[in-house]
Backbone of each chain as ProteinMPNN parsed JSONL, in Angstrom:
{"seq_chain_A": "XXXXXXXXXXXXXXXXXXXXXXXXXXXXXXXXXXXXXXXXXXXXXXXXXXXXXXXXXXXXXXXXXXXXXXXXXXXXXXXXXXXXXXXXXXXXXXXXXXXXXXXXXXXXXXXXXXXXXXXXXXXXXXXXXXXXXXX", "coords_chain_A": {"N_chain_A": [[18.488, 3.812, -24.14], [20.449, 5.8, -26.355], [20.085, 8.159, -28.582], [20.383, 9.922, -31.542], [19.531, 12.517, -31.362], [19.927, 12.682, -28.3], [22.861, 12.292, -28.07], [23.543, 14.812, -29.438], [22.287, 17.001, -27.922], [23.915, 16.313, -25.635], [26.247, 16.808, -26.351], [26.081, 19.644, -27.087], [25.355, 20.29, -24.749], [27.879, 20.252, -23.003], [29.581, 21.192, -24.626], [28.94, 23.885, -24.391], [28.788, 24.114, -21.529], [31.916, 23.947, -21.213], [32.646, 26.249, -22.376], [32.012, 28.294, -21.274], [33.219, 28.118, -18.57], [35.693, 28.75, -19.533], [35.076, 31.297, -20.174], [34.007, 32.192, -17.872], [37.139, 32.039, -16.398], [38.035, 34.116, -18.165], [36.721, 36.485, -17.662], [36.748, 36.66, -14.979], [39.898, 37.108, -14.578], [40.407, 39.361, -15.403], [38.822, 41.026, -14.07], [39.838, 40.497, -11.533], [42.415, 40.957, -12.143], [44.539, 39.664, -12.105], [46.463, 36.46, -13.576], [45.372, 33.896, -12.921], [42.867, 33.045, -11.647], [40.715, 31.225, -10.912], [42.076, 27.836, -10.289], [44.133, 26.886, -12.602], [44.513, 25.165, -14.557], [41.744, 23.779, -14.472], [39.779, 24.771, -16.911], [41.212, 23.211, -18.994], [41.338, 20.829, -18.172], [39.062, 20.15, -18.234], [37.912, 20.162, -20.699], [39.188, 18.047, -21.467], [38.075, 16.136, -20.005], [35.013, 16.636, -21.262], [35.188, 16.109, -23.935], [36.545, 13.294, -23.836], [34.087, 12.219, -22.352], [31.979, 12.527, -24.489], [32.656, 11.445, -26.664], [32.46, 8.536, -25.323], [29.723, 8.284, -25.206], [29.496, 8.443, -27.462], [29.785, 6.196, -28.569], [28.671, 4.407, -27.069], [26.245, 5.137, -28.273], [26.557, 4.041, -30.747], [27.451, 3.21, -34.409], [25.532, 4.104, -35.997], [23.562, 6.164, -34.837], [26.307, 7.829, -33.792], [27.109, 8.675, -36.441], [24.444, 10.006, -37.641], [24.334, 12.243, -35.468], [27.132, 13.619, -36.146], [26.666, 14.549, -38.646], [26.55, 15.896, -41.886], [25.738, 18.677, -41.32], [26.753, 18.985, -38.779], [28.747, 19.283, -39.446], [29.354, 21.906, -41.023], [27.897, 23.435, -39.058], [30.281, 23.181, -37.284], [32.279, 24.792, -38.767], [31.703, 27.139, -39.428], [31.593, 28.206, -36.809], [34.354, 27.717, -36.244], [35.393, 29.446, -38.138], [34.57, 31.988, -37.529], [35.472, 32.389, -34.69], [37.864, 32.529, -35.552], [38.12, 35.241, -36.364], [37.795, 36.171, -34.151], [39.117, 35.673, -32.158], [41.522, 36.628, -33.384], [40.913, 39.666, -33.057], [41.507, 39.833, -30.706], [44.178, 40.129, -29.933], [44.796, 43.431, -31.035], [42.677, 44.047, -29.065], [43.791, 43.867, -26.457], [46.001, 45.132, -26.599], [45.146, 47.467, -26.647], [44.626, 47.775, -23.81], [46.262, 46.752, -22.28], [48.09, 48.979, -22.616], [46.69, 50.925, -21.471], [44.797, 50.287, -19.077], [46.717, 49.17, -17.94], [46.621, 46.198, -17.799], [48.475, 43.571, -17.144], [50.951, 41.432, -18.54], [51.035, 38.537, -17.908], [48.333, 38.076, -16.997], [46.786, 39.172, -18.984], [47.288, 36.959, -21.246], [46.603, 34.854, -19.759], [43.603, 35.488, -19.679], [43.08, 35.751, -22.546], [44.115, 33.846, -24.347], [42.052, 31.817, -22.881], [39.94, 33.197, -23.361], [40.089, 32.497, -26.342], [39.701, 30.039, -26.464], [36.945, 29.864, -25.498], [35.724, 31.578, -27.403], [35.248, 29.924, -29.978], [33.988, 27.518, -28.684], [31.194, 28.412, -27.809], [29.82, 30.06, -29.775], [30.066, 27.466, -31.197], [28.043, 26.087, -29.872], [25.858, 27.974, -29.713], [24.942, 28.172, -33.322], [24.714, 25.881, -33.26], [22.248, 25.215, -31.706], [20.443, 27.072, -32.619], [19.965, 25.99, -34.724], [17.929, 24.291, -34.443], [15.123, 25.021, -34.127]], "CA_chain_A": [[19.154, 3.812, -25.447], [21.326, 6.541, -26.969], [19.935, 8.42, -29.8], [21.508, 11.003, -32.186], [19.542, 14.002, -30.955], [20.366, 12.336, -27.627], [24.292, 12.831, -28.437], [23.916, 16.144, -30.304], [22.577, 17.643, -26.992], [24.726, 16.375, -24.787], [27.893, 17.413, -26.795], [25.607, 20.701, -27.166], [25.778, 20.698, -23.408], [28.928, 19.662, -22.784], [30.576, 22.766, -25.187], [28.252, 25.01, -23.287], [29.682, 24.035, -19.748], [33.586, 24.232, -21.274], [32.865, 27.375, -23.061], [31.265, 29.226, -20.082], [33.816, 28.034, -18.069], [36.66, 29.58, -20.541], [34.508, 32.687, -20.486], [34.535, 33.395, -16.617], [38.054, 32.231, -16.186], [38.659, 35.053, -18.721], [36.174, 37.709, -17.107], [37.693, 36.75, -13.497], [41.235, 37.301, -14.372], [40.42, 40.514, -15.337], [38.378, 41.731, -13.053], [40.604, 40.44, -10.558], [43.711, 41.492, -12.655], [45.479, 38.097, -12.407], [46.418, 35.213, -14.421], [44.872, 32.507, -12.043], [41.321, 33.561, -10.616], [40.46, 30.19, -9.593], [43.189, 26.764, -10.811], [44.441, 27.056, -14.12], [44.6, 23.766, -15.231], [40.291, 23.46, -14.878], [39.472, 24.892, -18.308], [41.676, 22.583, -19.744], [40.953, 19.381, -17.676], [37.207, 20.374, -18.049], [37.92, 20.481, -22.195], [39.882, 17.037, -21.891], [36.424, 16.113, -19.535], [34.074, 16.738, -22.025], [35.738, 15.345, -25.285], [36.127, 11.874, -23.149], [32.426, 11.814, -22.378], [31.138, 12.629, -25.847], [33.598, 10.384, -27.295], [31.77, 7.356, -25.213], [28.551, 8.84, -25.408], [29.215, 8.316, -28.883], [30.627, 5.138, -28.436], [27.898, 3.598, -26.562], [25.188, 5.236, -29.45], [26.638, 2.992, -31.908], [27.79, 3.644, -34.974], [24.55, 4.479, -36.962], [23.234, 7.63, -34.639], [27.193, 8.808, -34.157], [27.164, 9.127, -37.896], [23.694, 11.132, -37.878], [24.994, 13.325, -34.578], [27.782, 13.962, -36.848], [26.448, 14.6, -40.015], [27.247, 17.326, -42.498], [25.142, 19.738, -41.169], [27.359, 19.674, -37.977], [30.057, 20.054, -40.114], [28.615, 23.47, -40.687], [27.94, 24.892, -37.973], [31.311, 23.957, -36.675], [32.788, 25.363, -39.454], [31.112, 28.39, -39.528], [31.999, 28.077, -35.598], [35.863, 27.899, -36.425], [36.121, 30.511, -38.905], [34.282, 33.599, -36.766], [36.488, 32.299, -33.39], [39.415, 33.108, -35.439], [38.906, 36.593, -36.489], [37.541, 37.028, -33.209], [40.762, 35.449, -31.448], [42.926, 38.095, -34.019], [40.791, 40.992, -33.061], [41.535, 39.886, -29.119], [45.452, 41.276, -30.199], [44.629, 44.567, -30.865], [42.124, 44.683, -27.996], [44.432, 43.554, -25.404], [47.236, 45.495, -26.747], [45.401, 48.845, -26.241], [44.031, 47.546, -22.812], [47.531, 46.729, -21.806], [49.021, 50.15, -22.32], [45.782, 51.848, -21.125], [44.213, 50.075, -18.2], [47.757, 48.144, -17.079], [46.58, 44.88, -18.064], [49.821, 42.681, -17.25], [50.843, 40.684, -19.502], [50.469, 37.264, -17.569], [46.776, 38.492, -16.861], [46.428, 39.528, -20.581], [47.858, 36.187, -21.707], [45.648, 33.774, -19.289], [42.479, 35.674, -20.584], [43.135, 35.729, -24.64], [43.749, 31.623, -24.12], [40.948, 30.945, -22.545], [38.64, 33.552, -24.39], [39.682, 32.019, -27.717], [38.388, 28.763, -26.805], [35.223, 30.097, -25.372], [34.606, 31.964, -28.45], [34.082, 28.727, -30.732], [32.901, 26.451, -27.666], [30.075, 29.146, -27.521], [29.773, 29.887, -30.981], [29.446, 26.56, -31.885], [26.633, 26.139, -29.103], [24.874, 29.058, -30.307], [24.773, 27.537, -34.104], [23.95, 24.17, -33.193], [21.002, 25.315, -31.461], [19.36, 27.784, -33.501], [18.871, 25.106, -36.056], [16.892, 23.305, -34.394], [14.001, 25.218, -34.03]], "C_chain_A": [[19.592, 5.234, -25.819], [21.298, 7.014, -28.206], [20.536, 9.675, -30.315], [20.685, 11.862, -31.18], [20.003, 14.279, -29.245], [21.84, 13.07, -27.212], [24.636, 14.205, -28.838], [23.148, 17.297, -28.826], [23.066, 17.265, -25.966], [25.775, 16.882, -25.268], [27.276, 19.116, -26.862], [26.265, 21.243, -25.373], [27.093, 20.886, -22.602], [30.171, 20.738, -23.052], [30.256, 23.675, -24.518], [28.747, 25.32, -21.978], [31.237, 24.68, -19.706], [33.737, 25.4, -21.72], [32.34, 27.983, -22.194], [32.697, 29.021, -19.221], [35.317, 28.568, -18.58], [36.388, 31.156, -20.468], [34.806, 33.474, -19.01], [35.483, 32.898, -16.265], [38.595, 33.571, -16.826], [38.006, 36.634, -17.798], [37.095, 38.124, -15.827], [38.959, 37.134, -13.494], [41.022, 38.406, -14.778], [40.149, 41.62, -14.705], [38.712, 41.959, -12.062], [42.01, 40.331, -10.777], [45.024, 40.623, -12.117], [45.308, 37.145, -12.642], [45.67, 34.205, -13.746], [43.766, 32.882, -10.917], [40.772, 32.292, -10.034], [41.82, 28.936, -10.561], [43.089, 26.735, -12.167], [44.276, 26.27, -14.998], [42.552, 23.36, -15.227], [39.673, 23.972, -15.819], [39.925, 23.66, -19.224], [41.179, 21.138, -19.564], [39.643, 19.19, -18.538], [37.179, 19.856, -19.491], [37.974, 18.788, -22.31], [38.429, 16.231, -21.445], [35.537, 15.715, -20.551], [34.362, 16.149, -23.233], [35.568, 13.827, -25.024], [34.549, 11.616, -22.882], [31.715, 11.556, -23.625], [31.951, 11.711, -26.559], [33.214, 9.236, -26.576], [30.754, 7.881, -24.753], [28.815, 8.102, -26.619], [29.589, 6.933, -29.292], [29.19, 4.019, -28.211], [25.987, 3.955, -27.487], [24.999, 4.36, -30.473], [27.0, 3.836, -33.005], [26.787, 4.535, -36.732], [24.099, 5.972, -36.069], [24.876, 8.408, -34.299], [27.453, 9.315, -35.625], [26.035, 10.36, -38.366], [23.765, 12.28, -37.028], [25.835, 14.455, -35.494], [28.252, 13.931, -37.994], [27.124, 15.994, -40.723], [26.906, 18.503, -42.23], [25.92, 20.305, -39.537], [28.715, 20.089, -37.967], [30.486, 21.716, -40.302], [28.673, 24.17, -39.978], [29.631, 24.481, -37.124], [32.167, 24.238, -37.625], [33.124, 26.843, -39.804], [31.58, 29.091, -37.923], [33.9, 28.633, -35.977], [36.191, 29.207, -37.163], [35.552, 32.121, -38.19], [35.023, 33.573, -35.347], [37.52, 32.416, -33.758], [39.69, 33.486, -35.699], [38.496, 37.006, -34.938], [39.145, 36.84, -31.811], [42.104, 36.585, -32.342], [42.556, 38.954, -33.509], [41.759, 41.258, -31.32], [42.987, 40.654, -28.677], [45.471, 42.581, -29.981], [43.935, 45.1, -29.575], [43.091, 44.673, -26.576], [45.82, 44.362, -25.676], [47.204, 46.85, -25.949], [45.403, 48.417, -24.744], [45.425, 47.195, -21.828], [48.418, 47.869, -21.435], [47.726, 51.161, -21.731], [45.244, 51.527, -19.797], [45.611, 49.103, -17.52], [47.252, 46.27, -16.741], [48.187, 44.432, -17.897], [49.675, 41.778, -18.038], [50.631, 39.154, -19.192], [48.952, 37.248, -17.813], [46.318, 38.371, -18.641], [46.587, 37.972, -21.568], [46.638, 34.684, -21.367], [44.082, 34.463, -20.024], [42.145, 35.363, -21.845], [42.99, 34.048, -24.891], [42.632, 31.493, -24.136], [39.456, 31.943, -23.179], [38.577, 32.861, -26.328], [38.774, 30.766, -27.796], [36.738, 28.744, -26.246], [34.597, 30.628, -26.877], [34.011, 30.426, -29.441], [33.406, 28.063, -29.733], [31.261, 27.426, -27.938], [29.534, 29.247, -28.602], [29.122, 29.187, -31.87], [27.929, 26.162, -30.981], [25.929, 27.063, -29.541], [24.112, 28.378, -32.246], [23.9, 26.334, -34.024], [22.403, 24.211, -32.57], [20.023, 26.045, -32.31], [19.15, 27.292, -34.73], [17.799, 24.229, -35.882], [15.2, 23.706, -33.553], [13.002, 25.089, -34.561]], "O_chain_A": [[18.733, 6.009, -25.397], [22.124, 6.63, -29.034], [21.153, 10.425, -29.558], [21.191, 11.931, -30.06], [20.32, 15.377, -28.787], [22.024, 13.994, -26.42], [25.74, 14.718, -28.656], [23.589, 18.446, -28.816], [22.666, 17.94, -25.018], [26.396, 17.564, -24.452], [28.173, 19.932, -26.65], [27.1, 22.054, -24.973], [27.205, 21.653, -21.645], [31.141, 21.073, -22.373], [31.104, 24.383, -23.974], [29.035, 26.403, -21.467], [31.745, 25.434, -18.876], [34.867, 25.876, -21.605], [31.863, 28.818, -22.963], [33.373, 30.049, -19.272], [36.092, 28.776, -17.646], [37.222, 32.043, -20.648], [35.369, 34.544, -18.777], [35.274, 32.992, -15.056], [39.483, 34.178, -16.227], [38.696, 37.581, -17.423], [37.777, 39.118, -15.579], [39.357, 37.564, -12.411], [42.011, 38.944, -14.282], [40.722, 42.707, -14.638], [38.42, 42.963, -11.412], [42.782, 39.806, -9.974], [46.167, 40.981, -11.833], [44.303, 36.553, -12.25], [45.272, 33.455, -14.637], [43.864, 32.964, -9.693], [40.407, 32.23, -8.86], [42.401, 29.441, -11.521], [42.042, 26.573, -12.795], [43.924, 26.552, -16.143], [42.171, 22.599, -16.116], [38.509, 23.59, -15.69], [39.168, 23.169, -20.061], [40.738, 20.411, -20.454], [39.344, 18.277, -19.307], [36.326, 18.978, -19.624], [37.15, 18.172, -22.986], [37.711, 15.751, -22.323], [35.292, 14.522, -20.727], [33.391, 15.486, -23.599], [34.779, 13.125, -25.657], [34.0, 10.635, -23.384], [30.989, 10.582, -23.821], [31.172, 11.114, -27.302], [33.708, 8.337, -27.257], [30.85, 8.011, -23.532], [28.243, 7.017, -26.723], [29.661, 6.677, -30.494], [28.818, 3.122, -28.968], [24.95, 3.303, -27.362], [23.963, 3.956, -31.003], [26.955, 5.056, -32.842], [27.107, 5.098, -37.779], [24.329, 6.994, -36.715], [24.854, 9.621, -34.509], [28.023, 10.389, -35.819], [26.312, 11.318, -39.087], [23.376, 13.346, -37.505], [25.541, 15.641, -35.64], [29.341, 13.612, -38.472], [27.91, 16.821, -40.26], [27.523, 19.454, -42.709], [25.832, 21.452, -39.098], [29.473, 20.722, -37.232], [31.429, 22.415, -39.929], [29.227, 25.268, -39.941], [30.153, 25.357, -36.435], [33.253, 23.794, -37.251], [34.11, 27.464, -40.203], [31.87, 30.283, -37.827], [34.386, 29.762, -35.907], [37.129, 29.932, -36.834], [36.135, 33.187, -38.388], [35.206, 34.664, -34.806], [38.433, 32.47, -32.934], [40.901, 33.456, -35.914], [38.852, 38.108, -34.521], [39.775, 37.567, -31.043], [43.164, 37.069, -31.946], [43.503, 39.643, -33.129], [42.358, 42.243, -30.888], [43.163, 41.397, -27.712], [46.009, 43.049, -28.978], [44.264, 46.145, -29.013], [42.967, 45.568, -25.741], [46.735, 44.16, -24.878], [48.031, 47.376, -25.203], [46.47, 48.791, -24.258], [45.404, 47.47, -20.628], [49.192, 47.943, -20.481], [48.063, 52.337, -21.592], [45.144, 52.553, -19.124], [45.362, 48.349, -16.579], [47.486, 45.488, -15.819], [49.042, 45.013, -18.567], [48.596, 41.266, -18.337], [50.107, 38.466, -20.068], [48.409, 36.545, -18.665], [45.629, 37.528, -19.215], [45.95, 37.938, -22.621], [46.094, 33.891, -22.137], [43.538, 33.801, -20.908], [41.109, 34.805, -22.205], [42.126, 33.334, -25.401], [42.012, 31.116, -25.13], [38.316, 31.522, -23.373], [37.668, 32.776, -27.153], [37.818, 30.433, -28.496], [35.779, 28.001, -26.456], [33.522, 30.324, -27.395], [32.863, 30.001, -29.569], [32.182, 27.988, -29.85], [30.272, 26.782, -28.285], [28.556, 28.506, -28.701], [28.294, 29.456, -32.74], [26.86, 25.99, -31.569], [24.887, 26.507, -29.889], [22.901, 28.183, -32.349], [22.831, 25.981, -34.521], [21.529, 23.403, -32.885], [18.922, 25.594, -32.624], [18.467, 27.782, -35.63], [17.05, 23.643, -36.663], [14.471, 23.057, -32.802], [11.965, 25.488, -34.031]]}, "seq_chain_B": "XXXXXXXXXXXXXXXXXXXXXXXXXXXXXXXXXXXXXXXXXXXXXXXXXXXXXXXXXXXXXXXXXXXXXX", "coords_chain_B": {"N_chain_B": [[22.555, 33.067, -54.773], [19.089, 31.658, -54.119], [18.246, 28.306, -53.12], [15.187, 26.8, -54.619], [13.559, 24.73, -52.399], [11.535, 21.567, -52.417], [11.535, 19.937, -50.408], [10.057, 19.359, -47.927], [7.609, 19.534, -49.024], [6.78, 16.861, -50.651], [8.02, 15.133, -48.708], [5.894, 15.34, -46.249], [4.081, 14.291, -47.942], [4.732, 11.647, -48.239], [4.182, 10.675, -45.774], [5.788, 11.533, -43.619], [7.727, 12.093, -40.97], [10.078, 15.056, -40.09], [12.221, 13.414, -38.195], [11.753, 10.897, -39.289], [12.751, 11.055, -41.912], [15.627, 11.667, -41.531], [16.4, 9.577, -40.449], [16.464, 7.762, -41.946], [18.129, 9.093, -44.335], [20.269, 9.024, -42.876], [21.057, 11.046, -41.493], [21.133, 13.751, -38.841], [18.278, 15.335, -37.448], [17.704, 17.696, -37.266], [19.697, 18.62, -39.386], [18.002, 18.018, -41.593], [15.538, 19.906, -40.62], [17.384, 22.272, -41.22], [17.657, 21.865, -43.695], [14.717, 21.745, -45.222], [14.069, 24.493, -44.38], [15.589, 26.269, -45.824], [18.453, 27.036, -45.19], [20.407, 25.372, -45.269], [22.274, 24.395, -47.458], [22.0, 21.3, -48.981], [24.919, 18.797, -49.564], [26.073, 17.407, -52.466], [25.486, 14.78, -52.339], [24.488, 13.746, -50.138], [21.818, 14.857, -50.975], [21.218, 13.445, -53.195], [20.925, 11.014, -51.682], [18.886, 11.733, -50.37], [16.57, 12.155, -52.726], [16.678, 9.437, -53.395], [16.066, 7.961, -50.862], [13.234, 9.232, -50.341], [11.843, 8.331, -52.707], [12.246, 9.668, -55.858], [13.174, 12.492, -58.094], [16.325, 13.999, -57.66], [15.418, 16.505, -58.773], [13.307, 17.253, -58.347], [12.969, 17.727, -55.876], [15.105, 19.438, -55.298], [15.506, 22.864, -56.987], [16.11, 25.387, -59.252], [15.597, 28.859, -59.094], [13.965, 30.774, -61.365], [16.147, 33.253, -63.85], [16.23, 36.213, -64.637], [17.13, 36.159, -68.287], [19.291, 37.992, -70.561]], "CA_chain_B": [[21.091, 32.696, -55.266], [18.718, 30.762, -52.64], [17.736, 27.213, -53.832], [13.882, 26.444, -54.166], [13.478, 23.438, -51.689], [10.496, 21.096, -51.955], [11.661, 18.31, -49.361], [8.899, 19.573, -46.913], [5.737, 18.614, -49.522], [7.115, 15.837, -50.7], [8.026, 14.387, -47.406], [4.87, 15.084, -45.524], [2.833, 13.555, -48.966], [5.154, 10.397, -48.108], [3.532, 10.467, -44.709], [6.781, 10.974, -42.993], [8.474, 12.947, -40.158], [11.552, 14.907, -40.268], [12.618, 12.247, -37.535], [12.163, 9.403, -39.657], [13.428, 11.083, -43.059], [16.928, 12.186, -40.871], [17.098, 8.224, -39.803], [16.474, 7.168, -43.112], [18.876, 9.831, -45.001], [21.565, 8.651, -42.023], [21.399, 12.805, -41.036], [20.195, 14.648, -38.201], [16.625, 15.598, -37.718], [18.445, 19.704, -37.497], [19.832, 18.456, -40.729], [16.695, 17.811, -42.476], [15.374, 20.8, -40.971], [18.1, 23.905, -42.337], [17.32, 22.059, -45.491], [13.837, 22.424, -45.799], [13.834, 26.015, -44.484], [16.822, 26.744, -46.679], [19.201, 27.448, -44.308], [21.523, 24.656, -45.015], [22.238, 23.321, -49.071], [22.73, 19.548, -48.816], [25.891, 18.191, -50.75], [25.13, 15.964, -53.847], [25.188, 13.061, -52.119], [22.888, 13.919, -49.403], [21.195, 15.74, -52.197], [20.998, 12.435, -54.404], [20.478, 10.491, -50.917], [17.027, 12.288, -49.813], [15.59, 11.58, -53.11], [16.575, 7.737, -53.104], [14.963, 7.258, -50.101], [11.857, 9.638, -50.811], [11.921, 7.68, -54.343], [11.762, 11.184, -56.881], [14.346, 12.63, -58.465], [17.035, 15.407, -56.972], [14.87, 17.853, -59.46], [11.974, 17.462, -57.781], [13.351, 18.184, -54.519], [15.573, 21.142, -55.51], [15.299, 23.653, -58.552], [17.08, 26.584, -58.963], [14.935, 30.191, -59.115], [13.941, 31.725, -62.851], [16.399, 34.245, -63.743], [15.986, 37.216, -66.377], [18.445, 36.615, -69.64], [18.882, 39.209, -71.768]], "C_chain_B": [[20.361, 31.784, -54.668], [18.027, 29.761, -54.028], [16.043, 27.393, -53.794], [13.778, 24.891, -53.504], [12.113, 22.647, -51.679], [10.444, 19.734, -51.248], [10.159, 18.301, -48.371], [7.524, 18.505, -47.625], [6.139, 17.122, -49.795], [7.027, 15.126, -49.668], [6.425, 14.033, -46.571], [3.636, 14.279, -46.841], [3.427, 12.278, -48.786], [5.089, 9.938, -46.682], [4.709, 10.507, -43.185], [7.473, 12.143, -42.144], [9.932, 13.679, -40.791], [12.246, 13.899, -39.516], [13.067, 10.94, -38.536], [13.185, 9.777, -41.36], [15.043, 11.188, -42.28], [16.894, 10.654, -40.518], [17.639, 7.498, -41.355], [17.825, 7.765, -44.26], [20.333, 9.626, -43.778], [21.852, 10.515, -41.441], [20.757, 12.539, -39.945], [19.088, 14.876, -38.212], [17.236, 17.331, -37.765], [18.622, 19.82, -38.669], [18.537, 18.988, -41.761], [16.066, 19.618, -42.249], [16.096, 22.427, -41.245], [17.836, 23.686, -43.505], [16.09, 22.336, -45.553], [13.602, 24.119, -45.218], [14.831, 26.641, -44.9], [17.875, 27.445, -45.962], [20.419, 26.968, -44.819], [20.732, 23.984, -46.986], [23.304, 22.359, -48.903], [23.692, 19.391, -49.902], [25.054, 17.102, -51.528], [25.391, 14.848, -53.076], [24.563, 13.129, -51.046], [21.947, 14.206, -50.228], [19.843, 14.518, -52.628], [20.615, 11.216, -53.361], [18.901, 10.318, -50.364], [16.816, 11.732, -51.389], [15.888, 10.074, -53.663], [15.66, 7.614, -52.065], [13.402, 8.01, -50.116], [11.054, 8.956, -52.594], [11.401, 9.37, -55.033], [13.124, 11.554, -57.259], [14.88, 13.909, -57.419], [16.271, 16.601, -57.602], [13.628, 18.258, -59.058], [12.435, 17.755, -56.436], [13.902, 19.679, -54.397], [15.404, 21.689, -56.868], [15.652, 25.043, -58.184], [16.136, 27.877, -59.523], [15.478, 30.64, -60.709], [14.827, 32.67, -62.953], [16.3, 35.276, -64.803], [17.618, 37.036, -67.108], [18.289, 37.473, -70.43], [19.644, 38.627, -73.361]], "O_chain_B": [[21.018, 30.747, -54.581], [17.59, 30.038, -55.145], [15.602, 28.139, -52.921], [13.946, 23.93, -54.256], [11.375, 23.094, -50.801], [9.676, 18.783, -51.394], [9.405, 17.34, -48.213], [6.874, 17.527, -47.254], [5.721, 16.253, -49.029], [6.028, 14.419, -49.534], [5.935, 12.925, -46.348], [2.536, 13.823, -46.531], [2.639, 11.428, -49.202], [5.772, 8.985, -46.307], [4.609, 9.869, -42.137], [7.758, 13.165, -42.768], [10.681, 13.18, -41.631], [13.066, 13.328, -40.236], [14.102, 10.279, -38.605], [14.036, 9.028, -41.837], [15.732, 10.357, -42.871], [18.029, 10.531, -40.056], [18.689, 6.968, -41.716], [18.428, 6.936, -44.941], [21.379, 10.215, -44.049], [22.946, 10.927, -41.057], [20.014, 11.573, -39.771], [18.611, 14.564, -39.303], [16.832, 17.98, -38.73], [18.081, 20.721, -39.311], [18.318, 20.015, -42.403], [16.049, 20.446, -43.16], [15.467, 23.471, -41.42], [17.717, 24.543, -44.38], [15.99, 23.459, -46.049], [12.846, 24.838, -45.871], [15.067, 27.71, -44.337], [18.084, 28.607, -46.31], [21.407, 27.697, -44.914], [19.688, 23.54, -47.461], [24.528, 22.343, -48.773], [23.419, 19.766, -51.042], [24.061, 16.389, -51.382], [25.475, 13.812, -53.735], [23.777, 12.183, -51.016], [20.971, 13.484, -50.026], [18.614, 14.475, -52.556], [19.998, 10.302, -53.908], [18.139, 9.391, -50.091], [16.915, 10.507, -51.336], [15.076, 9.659, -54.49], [14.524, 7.195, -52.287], [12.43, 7.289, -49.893], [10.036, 9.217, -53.235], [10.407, 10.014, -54.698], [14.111, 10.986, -56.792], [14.184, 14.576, -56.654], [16.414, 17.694, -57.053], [13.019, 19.295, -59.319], [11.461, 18.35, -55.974], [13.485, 20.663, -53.785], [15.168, 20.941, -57.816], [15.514, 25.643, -57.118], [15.968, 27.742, -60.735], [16.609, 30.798, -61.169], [14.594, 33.432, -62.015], [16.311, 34.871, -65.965], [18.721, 37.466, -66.772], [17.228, 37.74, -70.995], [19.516, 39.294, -74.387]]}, "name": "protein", "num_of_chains": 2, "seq": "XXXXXXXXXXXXXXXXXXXXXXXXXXXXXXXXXXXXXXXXXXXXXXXXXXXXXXXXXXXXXXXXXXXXXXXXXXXXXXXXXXXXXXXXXXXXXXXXXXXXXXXXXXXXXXXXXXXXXXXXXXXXXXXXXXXXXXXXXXXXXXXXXXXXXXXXXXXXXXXXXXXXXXXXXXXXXXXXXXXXXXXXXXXXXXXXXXXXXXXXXXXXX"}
């Protein structure tokens, strides 16, 4: 059987995997100073991946623990999630601007990173939140 | 201004888990606990939810900290 806290760490897990995986596509293309360190399209798949699972995960919980999964309190933290991933996706501008005229970041390179670090920052973000409430 | 929360006494004097209050209040068991360690202030209708099913009023659950008037 399929209970909320059930659901609330697998979607825990689930952001964790897509947001790691956002994180070293972004490290790798830098380190290896091009847009496509391993297939481009597996952040995204991975994203589409994980939404489909937790979406029948949540399906097959029923409609009494998807309601306590996704109560108001995980409203919260991804709220709180959304709004620090998107000064930290503005600051990623300025950083990549100097890093561009200073270390020859290309701009493909510079472009595939900033993507895929914005959506690591909430994926992660919100994993970080969601856990440290439940200690 | 931090709320004063007394879901905790209450609850455990109604013999009852956060588990089962978070089934009962349709929340989270995480839920339940940011509220009692004041992390997280429940909307009025969670608010007015917890003390339906704890039977007590919302004033006995929350109360807002003395402040000096002049």
């Amino acid at each position: 059987m399929v209970t909320s806290e059930l659901l609330s760490a697998f979607r825990r897990v689930m952001f964790a995997i897509t947001g790691l995986t956002c994180l070293a596509y972004a490290v790798l293309a830098l380190l290896q100073m091009r847009p496509d360190p391993f297939p481009f399209w597996i952040p995204g798949i991975l994203g589409l991946i994980s939404a489909a699972l937790i979406f029948a995960l949540a399906s097959a919980a029923g409609r009494k623990n998807a309601q306590q999964a996704f109560d108001e309190g995980y409203i919260m933290d991804k709220r709180r999630a959304e709004a620090h991933a998107f000064w930290i996706a503005l600051m990623l501008y300025p950083i990549f601007g100097l890093l561009m005229t200073t270390v020859a970041v290309a701009l493909p390179t510079a472009f595939g990173a900033m993507g895929t670090l914005t959506g690591a920052a909430y994926l992660l973000l919100f994993t970080y939140y969601d856990a440290i409430g439940r200690r | 201004m931090k709320l004063i929360v007394h879901v905790t006494e209450i609850r455990k004097a109604k013999g009852l888990t956060q588990a089962d209050l978070a089934k009962l209040a349709n929340v989270s068991r995480k839920t339940i606990n940011t509220i009692e360690n004041n992390v997280f202030v429940p909307s009025t209708i969670l608010a007015l939810t917890l003390a339906k099913v704890l039977d007590v009023s919302v004033h006995e659950l929350f109360e807002l900290p003395d402040t000096d008037s002049h």
